[in-house]
C-alpha beads as a LAMMPS data file, in Angstrom:
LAMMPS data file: protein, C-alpha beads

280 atoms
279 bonds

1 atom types
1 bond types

-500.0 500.0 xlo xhi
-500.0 500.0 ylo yhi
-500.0 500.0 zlo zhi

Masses

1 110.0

Atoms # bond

1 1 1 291.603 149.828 -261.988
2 1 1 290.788 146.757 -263.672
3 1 1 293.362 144.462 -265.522
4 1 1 291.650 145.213 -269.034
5 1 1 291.824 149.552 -268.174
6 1 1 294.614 150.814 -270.583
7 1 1 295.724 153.418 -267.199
8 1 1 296.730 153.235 -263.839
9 1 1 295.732 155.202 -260.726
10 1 1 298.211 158.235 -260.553
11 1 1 298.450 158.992 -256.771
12 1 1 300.966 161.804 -257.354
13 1 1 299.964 164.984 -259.162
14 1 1 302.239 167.335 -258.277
15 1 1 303.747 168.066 -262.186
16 1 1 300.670 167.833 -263.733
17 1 1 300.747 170.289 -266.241
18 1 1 296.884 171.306 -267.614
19 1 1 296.234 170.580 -271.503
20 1 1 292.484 170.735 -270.901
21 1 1 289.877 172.220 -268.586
22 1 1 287.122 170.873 -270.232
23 1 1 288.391 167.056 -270.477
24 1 1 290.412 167.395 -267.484
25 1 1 293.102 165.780 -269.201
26 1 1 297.164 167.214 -267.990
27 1 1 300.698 166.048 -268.592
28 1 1 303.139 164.310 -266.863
29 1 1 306.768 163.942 -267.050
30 1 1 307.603 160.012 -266.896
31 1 1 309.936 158.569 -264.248
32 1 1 311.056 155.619 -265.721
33 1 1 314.559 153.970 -265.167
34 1 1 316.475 150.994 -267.045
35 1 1 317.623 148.352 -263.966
36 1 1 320.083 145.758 -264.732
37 1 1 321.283 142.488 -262.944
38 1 1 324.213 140.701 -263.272
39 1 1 324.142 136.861 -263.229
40 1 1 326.447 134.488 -261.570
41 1 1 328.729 133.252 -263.351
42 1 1 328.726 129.709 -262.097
43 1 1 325.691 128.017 -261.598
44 1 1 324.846 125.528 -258.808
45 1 1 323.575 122.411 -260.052
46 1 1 319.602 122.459 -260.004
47 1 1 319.282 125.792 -259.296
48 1 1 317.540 128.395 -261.161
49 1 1 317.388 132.255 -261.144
50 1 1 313.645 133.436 -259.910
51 1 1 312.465 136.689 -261.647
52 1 1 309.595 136.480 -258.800
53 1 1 312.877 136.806 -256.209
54 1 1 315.026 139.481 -258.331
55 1 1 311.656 142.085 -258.310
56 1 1 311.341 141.437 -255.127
57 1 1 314.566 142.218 -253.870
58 1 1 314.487 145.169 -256.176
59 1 1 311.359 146.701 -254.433
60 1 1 313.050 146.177 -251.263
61 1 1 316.082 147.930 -252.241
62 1 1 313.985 151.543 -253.063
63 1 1 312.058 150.721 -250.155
64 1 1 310.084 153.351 -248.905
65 1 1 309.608 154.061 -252.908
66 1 1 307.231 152.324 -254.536
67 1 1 307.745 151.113 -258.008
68 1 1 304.268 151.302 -260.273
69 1 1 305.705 149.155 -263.015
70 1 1 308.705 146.345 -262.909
71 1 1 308.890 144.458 -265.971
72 1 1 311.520 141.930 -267.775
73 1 1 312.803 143.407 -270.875
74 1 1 315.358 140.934 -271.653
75 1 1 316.789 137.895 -270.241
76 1 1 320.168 136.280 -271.077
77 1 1 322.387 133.752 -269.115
78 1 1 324.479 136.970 -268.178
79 1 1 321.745 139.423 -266.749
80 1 1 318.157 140.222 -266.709
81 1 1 317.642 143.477 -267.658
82 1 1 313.724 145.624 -265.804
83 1 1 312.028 148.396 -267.168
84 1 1 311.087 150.478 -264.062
85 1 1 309.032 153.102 -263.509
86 1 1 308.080 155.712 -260.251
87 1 1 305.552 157.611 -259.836
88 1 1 307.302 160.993 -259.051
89 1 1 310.251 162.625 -261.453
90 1 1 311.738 164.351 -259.273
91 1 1 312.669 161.592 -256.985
92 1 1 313.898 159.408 -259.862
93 1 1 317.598 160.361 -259.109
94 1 1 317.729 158.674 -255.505
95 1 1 316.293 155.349 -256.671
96 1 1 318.878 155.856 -258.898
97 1 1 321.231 155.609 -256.487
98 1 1 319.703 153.276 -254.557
99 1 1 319.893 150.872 -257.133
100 1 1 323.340 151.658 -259.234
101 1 1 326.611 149.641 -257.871
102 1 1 324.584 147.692 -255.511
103 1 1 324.237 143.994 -254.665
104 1 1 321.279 141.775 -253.943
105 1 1 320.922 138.498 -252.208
106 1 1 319.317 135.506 -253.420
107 1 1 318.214 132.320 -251.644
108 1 1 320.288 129.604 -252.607
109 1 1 323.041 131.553 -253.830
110 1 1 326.129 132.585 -252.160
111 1 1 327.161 134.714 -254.720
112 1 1 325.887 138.455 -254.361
113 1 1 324.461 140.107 -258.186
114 1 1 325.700 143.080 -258.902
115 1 1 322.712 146.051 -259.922
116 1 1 323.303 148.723 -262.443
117 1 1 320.473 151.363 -262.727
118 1 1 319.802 154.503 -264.967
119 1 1 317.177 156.837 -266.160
120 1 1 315.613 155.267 -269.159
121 1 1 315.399 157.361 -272.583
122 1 1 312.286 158.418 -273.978
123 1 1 311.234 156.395 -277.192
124 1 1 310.408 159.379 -278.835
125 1 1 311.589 160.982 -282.312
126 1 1 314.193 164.143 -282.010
127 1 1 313.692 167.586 -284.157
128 1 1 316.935 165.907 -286.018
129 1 1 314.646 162.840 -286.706
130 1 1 311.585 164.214 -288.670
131 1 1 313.302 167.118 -290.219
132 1 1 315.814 164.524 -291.837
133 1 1 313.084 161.764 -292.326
134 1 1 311.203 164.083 -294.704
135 1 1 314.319 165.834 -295.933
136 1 1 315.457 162.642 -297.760
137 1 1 311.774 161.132 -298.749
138 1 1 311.490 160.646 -302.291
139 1 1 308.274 162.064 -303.901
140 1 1 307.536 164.909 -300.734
141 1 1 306.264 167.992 -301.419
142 1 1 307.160 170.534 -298.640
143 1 1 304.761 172.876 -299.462
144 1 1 301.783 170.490 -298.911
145 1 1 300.238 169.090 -295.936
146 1 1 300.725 166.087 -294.684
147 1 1 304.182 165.366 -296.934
148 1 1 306.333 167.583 -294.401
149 1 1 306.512 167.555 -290.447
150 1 1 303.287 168.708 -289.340
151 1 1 301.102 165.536 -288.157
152 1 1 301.595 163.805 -285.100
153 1 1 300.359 160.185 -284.462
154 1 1 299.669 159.146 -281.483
155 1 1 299.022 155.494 -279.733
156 1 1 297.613 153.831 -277.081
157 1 1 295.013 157.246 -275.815
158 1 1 292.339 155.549 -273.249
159 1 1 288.968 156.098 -275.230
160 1 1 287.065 157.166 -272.130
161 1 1 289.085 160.591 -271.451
162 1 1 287.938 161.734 -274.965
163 1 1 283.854 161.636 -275.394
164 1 1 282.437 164.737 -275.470
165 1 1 279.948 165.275 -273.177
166 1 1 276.516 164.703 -274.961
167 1 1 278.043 161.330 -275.559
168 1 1 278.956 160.866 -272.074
169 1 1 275.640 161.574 -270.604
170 1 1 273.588 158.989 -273.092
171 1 1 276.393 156.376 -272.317
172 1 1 278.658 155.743 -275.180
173 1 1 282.193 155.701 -274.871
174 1 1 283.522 156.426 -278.059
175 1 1 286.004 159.335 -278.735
176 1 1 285.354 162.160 -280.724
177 1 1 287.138 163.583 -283.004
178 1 1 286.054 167.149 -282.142
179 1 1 287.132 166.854 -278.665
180 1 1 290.436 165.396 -279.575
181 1 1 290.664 168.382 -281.910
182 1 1 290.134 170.739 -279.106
183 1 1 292.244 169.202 -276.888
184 1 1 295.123 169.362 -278.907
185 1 1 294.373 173.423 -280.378
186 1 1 296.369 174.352 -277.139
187 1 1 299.347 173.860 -278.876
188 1 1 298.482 176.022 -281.848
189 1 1 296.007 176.058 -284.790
190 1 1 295.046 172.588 -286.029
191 1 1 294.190 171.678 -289.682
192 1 1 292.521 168.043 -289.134
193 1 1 292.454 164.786 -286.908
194 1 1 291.736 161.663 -287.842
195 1 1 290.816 158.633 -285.261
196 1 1 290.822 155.871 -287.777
197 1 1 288.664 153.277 -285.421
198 1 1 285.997 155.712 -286.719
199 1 1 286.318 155.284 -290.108
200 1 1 284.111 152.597 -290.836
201 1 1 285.837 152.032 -294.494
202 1 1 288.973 151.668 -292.857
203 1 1 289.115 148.416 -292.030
204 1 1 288.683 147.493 -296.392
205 1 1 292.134 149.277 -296.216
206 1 1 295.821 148.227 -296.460
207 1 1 297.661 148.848 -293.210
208 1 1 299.859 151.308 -294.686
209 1 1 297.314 153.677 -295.649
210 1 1 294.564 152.799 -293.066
211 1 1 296.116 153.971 -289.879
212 1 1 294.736 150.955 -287.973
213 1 1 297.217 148.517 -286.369
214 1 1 295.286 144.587 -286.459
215 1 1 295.971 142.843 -283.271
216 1 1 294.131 139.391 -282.421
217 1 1 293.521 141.058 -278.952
218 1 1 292.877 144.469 -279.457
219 1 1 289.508 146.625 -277.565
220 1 1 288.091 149.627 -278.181
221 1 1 289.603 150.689 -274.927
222 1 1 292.213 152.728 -276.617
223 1 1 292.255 154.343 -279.722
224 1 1 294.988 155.821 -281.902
225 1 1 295.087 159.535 -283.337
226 1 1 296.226 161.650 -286.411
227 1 1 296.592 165.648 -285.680
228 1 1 297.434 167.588 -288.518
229 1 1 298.777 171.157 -287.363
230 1 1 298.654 173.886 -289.881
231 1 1 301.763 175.648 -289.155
232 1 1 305.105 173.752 -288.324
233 1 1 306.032 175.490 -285.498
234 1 1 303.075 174.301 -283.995
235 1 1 303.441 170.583 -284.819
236 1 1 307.176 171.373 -282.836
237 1 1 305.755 172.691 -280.030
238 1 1 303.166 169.723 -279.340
239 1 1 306.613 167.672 -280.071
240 1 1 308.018 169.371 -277.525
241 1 1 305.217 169.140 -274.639
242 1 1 304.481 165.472 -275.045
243 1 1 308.210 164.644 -274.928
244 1 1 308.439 162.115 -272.035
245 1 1 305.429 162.639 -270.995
246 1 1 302.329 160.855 -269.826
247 1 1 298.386 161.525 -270.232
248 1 1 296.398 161.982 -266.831
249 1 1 293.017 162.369 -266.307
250 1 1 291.132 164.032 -263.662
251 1 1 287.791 162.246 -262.615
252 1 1 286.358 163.332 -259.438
253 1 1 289.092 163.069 -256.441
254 1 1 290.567 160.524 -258.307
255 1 1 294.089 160.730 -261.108
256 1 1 294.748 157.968 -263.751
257 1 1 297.491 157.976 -266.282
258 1 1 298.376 156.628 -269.140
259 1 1 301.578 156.024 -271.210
260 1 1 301.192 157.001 -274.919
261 1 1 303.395 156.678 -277.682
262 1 1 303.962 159.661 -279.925
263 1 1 305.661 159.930 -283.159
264 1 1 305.623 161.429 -287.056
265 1 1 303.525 160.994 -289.647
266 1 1 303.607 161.594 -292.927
267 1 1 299.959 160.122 -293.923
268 1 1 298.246 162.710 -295.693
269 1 1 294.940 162.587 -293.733
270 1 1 292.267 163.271 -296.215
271 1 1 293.449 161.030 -298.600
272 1 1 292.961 157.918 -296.823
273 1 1 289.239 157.733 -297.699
274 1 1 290.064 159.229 -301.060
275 1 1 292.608 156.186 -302.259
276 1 1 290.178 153.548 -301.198
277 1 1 286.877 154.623 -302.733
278 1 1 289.528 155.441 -305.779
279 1 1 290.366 151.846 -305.948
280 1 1 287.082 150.534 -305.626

Bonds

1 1 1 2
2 1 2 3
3 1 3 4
4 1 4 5
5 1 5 6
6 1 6 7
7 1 7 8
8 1 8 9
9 1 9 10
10 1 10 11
11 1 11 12
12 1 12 13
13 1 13 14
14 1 14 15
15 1 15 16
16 1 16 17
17 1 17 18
18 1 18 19
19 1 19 20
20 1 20 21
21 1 21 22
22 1 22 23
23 1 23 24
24 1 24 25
25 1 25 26
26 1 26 27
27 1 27 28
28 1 28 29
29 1 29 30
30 1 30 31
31 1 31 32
32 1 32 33
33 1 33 34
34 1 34 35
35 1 35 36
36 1 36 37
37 1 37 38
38 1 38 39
39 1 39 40
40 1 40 41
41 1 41 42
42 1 42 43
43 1 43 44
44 1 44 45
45 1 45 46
46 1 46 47
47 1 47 48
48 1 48 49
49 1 49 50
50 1 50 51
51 1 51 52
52 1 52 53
53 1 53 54
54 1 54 55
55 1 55 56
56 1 56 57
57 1 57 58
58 1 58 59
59 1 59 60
60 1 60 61
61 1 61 62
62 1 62 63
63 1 63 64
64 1 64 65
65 1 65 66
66 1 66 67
67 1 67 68
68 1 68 69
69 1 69 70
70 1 70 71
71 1 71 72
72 1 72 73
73 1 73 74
74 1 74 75
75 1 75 76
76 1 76 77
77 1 77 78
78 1 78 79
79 1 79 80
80 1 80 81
81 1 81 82
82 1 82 83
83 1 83 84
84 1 84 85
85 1 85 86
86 1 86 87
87 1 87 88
88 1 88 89
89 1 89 90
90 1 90 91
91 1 91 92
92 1 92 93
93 1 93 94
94 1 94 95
95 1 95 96
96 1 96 97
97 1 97 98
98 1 98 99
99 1 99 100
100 1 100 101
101 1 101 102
102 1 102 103
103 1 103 104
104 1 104 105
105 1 105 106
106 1 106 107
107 1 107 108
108 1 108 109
109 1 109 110
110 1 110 111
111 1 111 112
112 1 112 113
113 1 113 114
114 1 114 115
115 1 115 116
116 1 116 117
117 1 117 118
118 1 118 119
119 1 119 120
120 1 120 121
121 1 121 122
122 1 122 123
123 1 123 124
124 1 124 125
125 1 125 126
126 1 126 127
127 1 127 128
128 1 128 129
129 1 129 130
130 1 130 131
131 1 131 132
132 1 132 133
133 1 133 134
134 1 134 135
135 1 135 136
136 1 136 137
137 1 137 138
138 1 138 139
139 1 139 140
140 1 140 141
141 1 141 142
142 1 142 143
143 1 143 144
144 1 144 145
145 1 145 146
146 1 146 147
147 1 147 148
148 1 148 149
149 1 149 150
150 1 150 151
151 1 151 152
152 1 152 153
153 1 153 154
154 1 154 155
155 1 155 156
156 1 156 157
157 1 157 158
158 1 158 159
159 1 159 160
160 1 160 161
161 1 161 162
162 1 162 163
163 1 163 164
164 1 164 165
165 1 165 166
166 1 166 167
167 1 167 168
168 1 168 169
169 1 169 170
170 1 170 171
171 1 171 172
172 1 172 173
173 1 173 174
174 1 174 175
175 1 175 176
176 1 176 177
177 1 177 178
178 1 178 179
179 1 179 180
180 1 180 181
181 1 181 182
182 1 182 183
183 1 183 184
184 1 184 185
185 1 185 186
186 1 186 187
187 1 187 188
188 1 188 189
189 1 189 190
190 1 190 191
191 1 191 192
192 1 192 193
193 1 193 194
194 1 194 195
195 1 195 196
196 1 196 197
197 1 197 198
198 1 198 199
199 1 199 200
200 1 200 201
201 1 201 202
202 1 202 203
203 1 203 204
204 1 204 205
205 1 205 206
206 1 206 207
207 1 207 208
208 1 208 209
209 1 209 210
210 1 210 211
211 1 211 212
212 1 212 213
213 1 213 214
214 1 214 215
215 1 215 216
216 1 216 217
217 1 217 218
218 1 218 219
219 1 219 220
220 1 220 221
221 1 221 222
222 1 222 223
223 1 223 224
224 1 224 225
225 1 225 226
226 1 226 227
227 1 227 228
228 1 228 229
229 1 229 230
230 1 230 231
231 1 231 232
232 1 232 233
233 1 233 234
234 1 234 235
235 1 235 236
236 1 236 237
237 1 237 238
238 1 238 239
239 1 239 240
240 1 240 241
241 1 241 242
242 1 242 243
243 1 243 244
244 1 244 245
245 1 245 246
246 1 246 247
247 1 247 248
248 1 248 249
249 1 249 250
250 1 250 251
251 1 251 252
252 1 252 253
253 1 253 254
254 1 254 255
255 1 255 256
256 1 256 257
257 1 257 258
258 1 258 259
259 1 259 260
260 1 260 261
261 1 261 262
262 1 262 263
263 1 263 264
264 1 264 265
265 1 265 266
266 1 266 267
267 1 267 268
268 1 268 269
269 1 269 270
270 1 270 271
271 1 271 272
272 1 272 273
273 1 273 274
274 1 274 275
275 1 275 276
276 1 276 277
277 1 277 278
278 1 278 279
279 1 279 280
């Protein structure tokens, strides 16, 4: 995988759950775990903690597991605190333990750092969430689409995993809003889906209404996605499903996932077009 790919290779597939045949696209449940270490509390003149040294002595702490992603999430002069992550679920719970009430070792230091560790929760909106978020909105009409819980946005989907086919074959990589459509029908009946990259009036659009997130560095290697369901208990079961979960795709004998974020919405998708050629 290259450095600019928005996925990694996935070399476990063992609770990949299908979503589609066709796409070869399947679920995963994230393995992800919040690892913090304590500082010293007196410093030794001229001597500075190495985040190189602490990852390091992490990864040898779970050794034989394997950590796919170690990053700093914050840094005080009391601790560092890691977002983790493993490739497997099911053996999250021994790195666990590994890791929580331990001590590493650094060079220079005579003073052992203590290590907490636990299972990290998913950044992902609760049934208790939306229903209250649209509960309490002023000017929302239940009875209408779009203005009550029944559109889920999601970010960060690698572009590649949905052409359709007759794109694939005359080599253009740009998702299609059919196939995402499809893709997303197992969970129940879907009304629309919008991938605002698409839209080529989007970008005349204020952010609020547009769907499309500016960034100075951002590709067309990812895209981001509006599914409208047309019943609600649909929109709660594709809640449900993608709940800590990642996207893998199937190509050849190879796996790659990818980590997508999923929330709410409460754009009403066939207005967005509507309000800017109104304003015009």
């Amino acid at each position: 995988m290259s450095a600019t790919e928005p996925y990694q290779n996935c070399t476990d597939t063992n609770l990949i759950t299908e979503i589609s045949l066709p796409q070869q696209l399947y679920l995963k449940p994230e393995a992800k775990l919040s690892i913090t270490v304590a500082l010293p509390q007196v410093r030794l003149p001229g001597k500075t903690i190495s985040n190189w040294e602490v990852m390091e002595r992490l990864k040898q702490s779970v050794h034989p597991e394997e950590f796919i992603g170690l990053r700093v999430s914050k840094s005080t002069i009391e601790f560092i605190r890691f977002d983790a992550e493993i490739e497997n679920r099911t053996r999250l719970p021994g790195v666990i333990a590994l890791l929580e009430g331990k001590s590493i070792k650094l060079s220079g230091f005579p003073e052992p750092l203590k290590v907490k560790a636990a299972e990290s929760k998913p950044d992902f909106p609760t049934r208790h969430d939306w229903d209250k978020y649209f509960r309490d909105a002023k000017n929302m009409n239940e009875m209408k689409p779009g203005e009550r819980p029944d559109t889920i946005h999601i970010e960060n989907i690698p572009s590649k995993w949905f052409v359709s086919k007759k794109d694939k074959r005359n080599g253009v990589e740009t998702p299609n809003e059919f196939t995402l459509q499809k893709v997303f029908e197992v969970f129940g009946e879907v009304r629309c889906v919008d991938i605002p990259m698409l839209d080529p009036y989007r970008n005349q659009m204020k952010a609020s209404i547009s769907g499309i997130k500016k960034f100075s560095h951002s590709t067309d290697s990812t895209f981001d996605a509006y599914i409208q369901y047309k019943e609600y208990v649909c929109f709660v079961k594709a809640m449900n499903a993608l709940r800590g979960m990642k996207l893998v795709h199937r190509d050849g004998g190879k796996a790659y996932s990818a980590s997508i974020k999923v929330m709410h919405s409460i754009i009403v998708i066939r207005l967005r077009r509507e309000r800017l050629l109104g304003h015009r």
